[in-house]
C-alpha positions as CSV (number, residue, x, y, z in Angstrom):
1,X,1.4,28.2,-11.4
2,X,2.1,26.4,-7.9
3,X,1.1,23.3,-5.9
4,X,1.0,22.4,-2.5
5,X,2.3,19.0,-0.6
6,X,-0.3,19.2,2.0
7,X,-0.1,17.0,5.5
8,X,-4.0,15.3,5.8
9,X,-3.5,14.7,9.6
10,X,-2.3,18.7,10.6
11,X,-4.2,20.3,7.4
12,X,-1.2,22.0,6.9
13,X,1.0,23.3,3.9
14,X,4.3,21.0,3.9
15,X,5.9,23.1,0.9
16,X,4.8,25.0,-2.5
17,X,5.8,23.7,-5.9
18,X,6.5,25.6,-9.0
19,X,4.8,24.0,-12.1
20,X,7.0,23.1,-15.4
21,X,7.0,26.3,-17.7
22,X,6.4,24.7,-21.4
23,X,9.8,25.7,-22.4
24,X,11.2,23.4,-19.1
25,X,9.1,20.9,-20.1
26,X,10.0,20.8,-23.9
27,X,13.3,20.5,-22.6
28,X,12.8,17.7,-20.1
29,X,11.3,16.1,-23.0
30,X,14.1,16.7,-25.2
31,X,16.5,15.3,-22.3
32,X,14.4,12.1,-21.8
33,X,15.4,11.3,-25.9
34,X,18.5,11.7,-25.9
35,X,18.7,9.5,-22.7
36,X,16.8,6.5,-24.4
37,X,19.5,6.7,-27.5
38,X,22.0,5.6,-24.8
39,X,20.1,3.5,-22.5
40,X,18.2,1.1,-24.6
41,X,21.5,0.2,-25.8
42,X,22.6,-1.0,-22.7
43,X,22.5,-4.7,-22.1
44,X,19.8,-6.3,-19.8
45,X,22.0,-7.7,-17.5
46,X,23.8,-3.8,-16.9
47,X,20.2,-2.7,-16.6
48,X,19.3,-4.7,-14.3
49,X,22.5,-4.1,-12.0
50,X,21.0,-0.7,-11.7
51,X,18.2,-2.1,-10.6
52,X,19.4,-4.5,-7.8
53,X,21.3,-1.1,-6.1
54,X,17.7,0.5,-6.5
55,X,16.4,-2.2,-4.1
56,X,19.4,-1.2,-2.0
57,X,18.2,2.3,-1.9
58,X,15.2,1.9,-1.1
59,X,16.0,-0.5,1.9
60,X,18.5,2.2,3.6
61,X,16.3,5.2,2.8
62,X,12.9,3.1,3.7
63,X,12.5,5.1,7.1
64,X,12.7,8.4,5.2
65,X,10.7,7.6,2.1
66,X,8.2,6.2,4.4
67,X,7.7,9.4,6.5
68,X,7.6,11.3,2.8
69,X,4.9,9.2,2.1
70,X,2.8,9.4,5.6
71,X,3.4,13.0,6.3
72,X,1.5,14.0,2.5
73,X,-0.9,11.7,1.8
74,X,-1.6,10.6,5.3
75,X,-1.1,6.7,5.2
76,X,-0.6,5.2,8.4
77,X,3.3,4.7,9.1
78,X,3.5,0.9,9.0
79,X,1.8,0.9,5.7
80,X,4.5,3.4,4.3
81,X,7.1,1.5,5.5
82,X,5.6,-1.6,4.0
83,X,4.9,-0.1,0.6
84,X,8.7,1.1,0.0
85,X,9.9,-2.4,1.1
86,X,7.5,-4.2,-1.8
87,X,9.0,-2.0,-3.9
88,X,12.6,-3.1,-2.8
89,X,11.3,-7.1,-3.2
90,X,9.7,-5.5,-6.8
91,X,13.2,-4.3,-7.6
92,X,14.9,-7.9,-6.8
93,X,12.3,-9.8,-8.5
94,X,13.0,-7.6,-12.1
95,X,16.6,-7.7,-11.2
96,X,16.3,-11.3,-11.3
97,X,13.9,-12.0,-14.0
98,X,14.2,-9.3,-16.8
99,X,17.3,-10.9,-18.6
100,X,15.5,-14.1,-19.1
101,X,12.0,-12.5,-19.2
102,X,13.9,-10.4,-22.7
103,X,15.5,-13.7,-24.4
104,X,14.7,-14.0,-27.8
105,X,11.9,-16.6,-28.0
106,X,12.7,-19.0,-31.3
107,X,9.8,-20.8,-33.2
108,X,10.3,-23.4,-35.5
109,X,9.1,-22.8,-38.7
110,X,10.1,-24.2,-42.1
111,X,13.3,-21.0,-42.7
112,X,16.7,-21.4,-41.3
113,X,15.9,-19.3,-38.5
114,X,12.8,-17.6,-37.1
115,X,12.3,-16.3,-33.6
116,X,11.0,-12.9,-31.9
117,X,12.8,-10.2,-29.5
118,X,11.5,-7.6,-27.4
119,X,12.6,-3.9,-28.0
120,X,11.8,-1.1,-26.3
121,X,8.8,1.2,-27.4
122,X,10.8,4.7,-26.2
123,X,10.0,7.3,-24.0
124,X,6.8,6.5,-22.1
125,X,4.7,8.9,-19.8
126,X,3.4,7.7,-16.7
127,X,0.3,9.6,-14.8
128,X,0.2,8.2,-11.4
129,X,-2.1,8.3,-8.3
130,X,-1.7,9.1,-4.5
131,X,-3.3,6.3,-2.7
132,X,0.0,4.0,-3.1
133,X,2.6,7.0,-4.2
134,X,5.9,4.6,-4.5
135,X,4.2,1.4,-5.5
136,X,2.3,2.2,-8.1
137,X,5.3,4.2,-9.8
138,X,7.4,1.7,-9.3
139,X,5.6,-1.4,-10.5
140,X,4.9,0.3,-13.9
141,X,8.4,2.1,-14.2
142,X,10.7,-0.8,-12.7
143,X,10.0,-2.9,-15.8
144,X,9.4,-0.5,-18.4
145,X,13.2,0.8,-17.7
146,X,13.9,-3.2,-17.6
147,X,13.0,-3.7,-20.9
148,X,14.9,-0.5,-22.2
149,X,12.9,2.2,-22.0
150,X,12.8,5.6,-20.6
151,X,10.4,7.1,-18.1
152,X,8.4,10.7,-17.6
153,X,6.6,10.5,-14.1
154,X,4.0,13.1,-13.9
155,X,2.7,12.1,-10.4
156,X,-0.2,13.4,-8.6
157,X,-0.6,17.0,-7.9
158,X,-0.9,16.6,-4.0
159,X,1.9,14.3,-3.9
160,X,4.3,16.2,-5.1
161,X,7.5,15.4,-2.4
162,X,6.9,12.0,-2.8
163,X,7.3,11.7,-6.5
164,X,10.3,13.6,-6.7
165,X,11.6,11.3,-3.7
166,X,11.2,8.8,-6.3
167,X,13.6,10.5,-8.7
168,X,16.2,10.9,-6.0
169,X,15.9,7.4,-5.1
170,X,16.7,6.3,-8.9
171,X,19.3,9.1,-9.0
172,X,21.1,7.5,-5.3
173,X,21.4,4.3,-7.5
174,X,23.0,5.6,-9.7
175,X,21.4,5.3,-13.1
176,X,22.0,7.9,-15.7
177,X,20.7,11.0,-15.7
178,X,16.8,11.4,-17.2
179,X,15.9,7.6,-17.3
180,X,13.4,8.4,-14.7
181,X,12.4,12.1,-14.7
182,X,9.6,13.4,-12.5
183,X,7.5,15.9,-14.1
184,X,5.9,18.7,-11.7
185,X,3.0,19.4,-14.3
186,X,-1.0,20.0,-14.3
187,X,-3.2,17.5,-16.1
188,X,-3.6,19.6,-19.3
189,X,-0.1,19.5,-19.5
190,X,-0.5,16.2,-19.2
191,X,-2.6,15.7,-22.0
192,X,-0.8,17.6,-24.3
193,X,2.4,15.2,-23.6
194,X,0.2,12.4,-24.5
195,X,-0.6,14.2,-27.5
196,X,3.1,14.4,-28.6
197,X,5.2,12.5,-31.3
198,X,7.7,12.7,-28.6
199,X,6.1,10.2,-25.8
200,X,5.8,6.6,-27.6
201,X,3.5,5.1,-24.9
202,X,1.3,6.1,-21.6
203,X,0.5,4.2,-18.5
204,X,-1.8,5.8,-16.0
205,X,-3.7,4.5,-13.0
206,X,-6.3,6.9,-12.3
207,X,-9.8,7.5,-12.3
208,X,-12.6,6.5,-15.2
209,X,-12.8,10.0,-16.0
210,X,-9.0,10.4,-16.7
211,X,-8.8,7.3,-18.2
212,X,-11.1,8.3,-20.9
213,X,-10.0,11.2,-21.8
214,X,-6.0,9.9,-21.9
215,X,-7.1,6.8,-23.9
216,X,-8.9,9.1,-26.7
217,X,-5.5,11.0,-26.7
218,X,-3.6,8.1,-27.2
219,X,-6.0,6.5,-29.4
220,X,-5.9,9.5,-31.6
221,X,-2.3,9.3,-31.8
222,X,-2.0,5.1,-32.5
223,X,0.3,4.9,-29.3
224,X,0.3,1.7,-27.0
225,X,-1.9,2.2,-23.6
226,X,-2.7,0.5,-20.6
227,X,-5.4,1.6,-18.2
228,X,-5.3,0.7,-14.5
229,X,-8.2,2.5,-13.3
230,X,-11.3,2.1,-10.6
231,X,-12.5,-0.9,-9.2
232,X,-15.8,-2.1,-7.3
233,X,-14.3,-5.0,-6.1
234,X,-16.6,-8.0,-4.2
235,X,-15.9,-10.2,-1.5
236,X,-18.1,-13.1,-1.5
237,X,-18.5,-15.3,1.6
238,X,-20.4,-18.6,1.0
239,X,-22.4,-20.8,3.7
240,X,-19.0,-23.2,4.2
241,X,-16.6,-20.6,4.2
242,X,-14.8,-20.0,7.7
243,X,-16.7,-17.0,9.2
244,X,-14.4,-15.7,11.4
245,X,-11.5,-15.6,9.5
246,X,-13.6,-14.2,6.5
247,X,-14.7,-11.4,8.4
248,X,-11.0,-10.6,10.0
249,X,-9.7,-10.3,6.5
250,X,-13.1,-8.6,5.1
251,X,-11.7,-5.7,7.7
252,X,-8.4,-5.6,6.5
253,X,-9.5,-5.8,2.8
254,X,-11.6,-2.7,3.6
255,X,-10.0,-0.8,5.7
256,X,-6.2,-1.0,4.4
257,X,-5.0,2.8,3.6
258,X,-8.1,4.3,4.9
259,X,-9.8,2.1,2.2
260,X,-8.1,3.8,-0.5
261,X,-7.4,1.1,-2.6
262,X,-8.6,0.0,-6.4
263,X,-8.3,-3.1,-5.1
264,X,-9.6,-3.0,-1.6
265,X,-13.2,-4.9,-1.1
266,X,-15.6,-2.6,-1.4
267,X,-19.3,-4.9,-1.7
268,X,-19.4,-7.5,0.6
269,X,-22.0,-10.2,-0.9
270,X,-22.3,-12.8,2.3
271,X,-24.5,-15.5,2.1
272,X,-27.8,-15.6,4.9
273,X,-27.1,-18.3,6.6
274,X,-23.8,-17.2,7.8
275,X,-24.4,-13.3,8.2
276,X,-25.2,-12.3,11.5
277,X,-21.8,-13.8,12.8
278,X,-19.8,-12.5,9.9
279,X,-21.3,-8.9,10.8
280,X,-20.1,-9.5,14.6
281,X,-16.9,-10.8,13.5
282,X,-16.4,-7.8,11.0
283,X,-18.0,-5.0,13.2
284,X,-14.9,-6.8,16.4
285,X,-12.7,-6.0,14.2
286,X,-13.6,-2.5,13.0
287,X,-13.9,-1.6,17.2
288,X,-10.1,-2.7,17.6
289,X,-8.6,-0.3,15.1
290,X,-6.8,2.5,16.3
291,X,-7.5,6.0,14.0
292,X,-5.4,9.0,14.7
293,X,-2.0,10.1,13.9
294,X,-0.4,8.2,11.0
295,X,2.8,9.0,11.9
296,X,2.4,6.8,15.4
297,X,3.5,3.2,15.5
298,X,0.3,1.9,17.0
299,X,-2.2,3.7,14.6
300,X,-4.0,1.8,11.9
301,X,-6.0,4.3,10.1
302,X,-4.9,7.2,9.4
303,X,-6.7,10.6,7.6
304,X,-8.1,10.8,3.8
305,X,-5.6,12.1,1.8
306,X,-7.8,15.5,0.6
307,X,-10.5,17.2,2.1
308,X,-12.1,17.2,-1.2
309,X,-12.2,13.0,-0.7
310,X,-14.1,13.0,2.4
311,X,-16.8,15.3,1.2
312,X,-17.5,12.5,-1.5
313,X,-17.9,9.7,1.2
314,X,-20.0,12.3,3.2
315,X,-22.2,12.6,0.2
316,X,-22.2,9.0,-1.1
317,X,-23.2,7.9,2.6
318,X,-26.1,10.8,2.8
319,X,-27.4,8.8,-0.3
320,X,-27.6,5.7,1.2
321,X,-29.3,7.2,4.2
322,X,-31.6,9.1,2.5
323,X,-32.8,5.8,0.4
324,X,-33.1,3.5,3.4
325,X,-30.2,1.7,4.2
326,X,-29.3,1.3,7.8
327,X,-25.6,2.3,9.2
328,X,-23.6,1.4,11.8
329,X,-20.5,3.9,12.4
330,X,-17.7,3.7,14.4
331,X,-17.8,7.2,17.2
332,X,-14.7,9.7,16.4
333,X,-14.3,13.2,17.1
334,X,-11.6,14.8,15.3
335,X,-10.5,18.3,15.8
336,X,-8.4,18.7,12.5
337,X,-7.5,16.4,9.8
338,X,-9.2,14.8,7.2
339,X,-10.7,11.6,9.0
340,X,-14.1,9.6,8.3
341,X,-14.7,7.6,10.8
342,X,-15.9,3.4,9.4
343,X,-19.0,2.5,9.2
344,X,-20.7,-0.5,8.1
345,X,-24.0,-0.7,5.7
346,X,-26.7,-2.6,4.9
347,X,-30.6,-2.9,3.9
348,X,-29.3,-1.8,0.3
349,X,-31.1,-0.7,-2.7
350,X,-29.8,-1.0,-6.1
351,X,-30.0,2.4,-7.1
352,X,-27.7,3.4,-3.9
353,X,-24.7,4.9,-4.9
354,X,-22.1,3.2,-2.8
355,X,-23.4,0.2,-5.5
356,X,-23.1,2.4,-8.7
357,X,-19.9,3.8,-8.0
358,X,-16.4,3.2,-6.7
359,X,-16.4,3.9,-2.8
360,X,-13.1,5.1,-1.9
361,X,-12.9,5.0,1.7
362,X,-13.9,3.2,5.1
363,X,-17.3,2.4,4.4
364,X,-18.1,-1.4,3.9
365,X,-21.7,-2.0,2.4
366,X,-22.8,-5.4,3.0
367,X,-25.7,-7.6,1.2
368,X,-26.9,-10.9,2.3
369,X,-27.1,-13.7,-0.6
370,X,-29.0,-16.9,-0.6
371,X,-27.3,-19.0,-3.2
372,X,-23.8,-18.8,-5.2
373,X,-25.9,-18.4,-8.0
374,X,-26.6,-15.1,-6.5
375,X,-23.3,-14.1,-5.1
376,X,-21.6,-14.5,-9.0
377,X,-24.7,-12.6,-10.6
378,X,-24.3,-9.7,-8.0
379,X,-20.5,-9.8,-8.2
380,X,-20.9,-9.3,-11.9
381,X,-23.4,-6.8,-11.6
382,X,-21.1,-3.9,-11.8
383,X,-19.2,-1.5,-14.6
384,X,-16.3,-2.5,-13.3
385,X,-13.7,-5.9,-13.3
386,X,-10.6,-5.5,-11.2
387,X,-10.6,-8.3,-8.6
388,X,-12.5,-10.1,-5.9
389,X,-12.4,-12.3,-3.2
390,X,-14.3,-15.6,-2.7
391,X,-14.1,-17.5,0.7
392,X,-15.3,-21.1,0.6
393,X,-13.9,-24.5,2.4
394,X,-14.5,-26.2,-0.8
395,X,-11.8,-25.6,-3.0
396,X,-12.8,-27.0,-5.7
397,X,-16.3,-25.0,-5.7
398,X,-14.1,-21.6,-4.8
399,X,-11.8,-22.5,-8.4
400,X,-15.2,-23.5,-10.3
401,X,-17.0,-19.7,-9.3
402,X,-13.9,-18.0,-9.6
403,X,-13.6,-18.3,-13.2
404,X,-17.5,-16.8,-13.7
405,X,-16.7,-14.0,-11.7
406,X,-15.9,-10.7,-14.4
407,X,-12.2,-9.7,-13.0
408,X,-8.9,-9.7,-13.6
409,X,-8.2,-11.0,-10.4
410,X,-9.6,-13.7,-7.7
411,X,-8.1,-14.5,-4.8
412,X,-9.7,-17.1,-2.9
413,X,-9.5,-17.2,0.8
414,X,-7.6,-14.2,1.0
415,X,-7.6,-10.4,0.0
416,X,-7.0,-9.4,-3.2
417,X,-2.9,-7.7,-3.3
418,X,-0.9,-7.4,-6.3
419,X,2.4,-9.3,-6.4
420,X,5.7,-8.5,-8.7
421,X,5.1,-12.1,-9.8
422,X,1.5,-12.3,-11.0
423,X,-0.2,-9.8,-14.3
424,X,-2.4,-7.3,-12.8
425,X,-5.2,-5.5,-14.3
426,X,-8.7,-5.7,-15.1
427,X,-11.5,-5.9,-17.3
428,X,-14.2,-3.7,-18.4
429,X,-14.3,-0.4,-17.1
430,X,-11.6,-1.1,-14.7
431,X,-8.4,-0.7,-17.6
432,X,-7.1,-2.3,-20.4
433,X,-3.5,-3.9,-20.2
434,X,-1.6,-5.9,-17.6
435,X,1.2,-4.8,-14.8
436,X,3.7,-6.8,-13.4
437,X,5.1,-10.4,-14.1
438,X,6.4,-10.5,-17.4
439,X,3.2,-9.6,-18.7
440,X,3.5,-6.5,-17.2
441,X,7.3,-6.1,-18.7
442,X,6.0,-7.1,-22.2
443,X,3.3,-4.6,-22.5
444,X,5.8,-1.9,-23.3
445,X,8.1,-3.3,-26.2
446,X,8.4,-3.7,-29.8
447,X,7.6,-7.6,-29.7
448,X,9.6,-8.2,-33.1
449,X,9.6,-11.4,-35.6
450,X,12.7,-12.0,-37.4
451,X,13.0,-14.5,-40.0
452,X,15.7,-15.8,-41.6
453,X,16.4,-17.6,-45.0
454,X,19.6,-19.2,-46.6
């Protein structure tokens, strides 16, 4: 069986892949133990030198991975560039921290000694999305190999380049051979990993649908999961907030990666007093971006990543019209590629589906709000619990409805970004588990008391 690397602007095929045979794979498998007898003995410290030339890599191929990244999934080139070098600052930040993030922790009790260390859980398989191809691999596999442990990537199927530009990367710094292997597999494939004595632990980041079914796997099979998966996130902007800076960051929040983001804003909950100027404000900004070629310097919105994508917004939007709502869409013509031009919406109804489910594109639907009471009770009124953003001049009001909104993440006067430094995940149906900080590291080890009498 074969895959295709496919370029979203030109429409055409970059270069065919030949999927794992079950005997490769068994032996990639096979490999990736024998690897983790070797590497989780190494020290934390030697670990992490690995990682500190990693970030090197990464800053002398950043051009090159960035183009990777743009020419097959069709993210706008500064945004490429940017991803691989958050990864490089994600690299220094583990480099850094992981030795002391490992120490044993002691805890006085009455024995002689008592006190817990963190061992690795083994080989752990890691099913990763598109939308941010380097980042989200490397924010899951950076501290999983941190903490001793060895990595299968099975990437996703239209990004294939890119995920084995992520091996080479590893391989240029030098680590030993099979501590990160990419994995040119289908989802059953997949699946039947998951369902293997051989892989100790899964992440993926994914869709509800995916998420499901790989958590009854691992279920099934008592093996440590986290979930990163789809997000409705709201952006609330109160009566005091600052309007016009709202709305400039509401754009960016929306529009960032085509609006292909978990964690872009995708309701905008704004309160009445203040929403005709936020709408002018937002709808400025939309009219300044520039859409077309994502490899230009001066574009900043680039083409859906699939065909398959934009057929869903087209059908998510003919909902919405066909219910009521009124839209206001940026004009575009586009000869080839897999554009959708932004569009704004409003005069919602409940039952819309651009309310119901994730929206993973330009399109920013926007409700008016009388009260905060309202703007937390709408921001809640979703499946799922990933993040949000809250803009308010009182601070001390932002704090007080930030912790009543249902997420794993508020940010308040700004947009919602993950950071190496801060745990990342989210509540109900958007995952189980936390990514990045030591949080993140922790999630994958044997967290081990030992006690000790005389």
């Amino acid at each position: 069986m074969k895959i295709h690397s496919v370029n979203p602007y030109t429409e055409e095929v970059l270069e065919e892949y030949t999927l794992l045979t079950p005997e490769e794979l068994q032996s990639a498998v096979e490999d990736a133990r024998r690897t983790l007898d070797v590497w989780r003995q190494r020290p934390v410290e030697e670990r992490a030198r690995y990682v500190r030339e990693l970030a090197a890599v990464l800053r002398r191929e950043q051009k090159a991975y960035a183009a990777k990244i743009t020419a097959e999934m069709g993210k706008a080139i500064r945004e490429s560039r940017a991803e691989v070098e958050k990864c490089a600052w994600l690299c220094d930040y583990y480099a850094e921290s992981a030795e002391r993030f490992l120490q044993p922790e002691p805890i006085a009790t009455e024995n002689l000694r008592s006190y817990v260390v963190f061992e690795p859980l083994g080989v752990v398989l890691a099913i990763m999305p598109w939308n941010f191809p380097f980042w989200q691999a490397f924010r899951f596999a950076v501290p999983a190999i941190c903490a001793g442990n060895v990595v299968l990537l099975k990437h996703a199927s239209n990004v294939p380049s890119t995920a084995l530009a992520i091996e080479d990367a590893f391989r240029r710094a030098g680590f030993p051979e099979k501590v990160l292997s990419t994995l040119l597999i289908d989802a059953a494939s997949a699946a039947g990993l998951v369902d293997r004595d051989q892989v100790d632990a899964v992440s993926l980041t994914g869709s509800n649908p995916a998420g499901e079914q790989v958590g009854s796997l691992a279920g099934r099979r008592i093996k440590k999961l986290v979930l990163e998966l789809g997000g409705s996130d709201p952006l609330l902007v109160l009566e005091d907030a600052d309007v016009e800076k709202a709305a400039r960051m509401a754009a960016r929040a929306r529009m960032i990666n085509a609006g292909q983001s978990c964690i872009a804003a995708k309701r905008f909950l704004v309160h009445e007093r203040i929403a005709e100027p936020f709408l002018h404000y937002f709808m400025d900004q939309l009219r300044q971006l520039k859409i077309g070629d994502p490899m230009e310097e001066t574009t900043d919105v680039g083409p859906l990543a699939r065909r398959d994508l934009r057929e869903e917004l087209e059908a998510q939007l003919a909902d919405a019209r066909e219910k009521g709502a009124r839209i206001v869409q940026l004009p575009g013509s586009f000869p080839k590629g897999f554009f959708f031009a932004p569009c704004v919406v409003d005069r919602l109804r409940d039952d819309m589906r651009l309310l119901t489910e994730e929206v993973f594109g330009p399109i920013a639907p926007i409700r008016w709000i009388r009260d905060e009471e309202e703007a937390v009770r709408e921001a809640n009124r979703t499946i799922y619990g990933l993040g949000a953003s809250l803009w308010s001049r009182n601070l001390k009001r932002a704090e007080r409805l930030a912790r009543r909104i249902e997420t794993g993440f508020v940010a308040i006067n700004d947009m919602v970004k993950s950071d190496p430094r801060l745990p990342f995940g989210g509540v109900k149906k958007s995952g189980l588990g936390r990514e990045l900080s030591h949080y993140g590291l922790k999630e994958f080890v044997n967290v081990k008391t030992v006690v000790v009498k005389e």
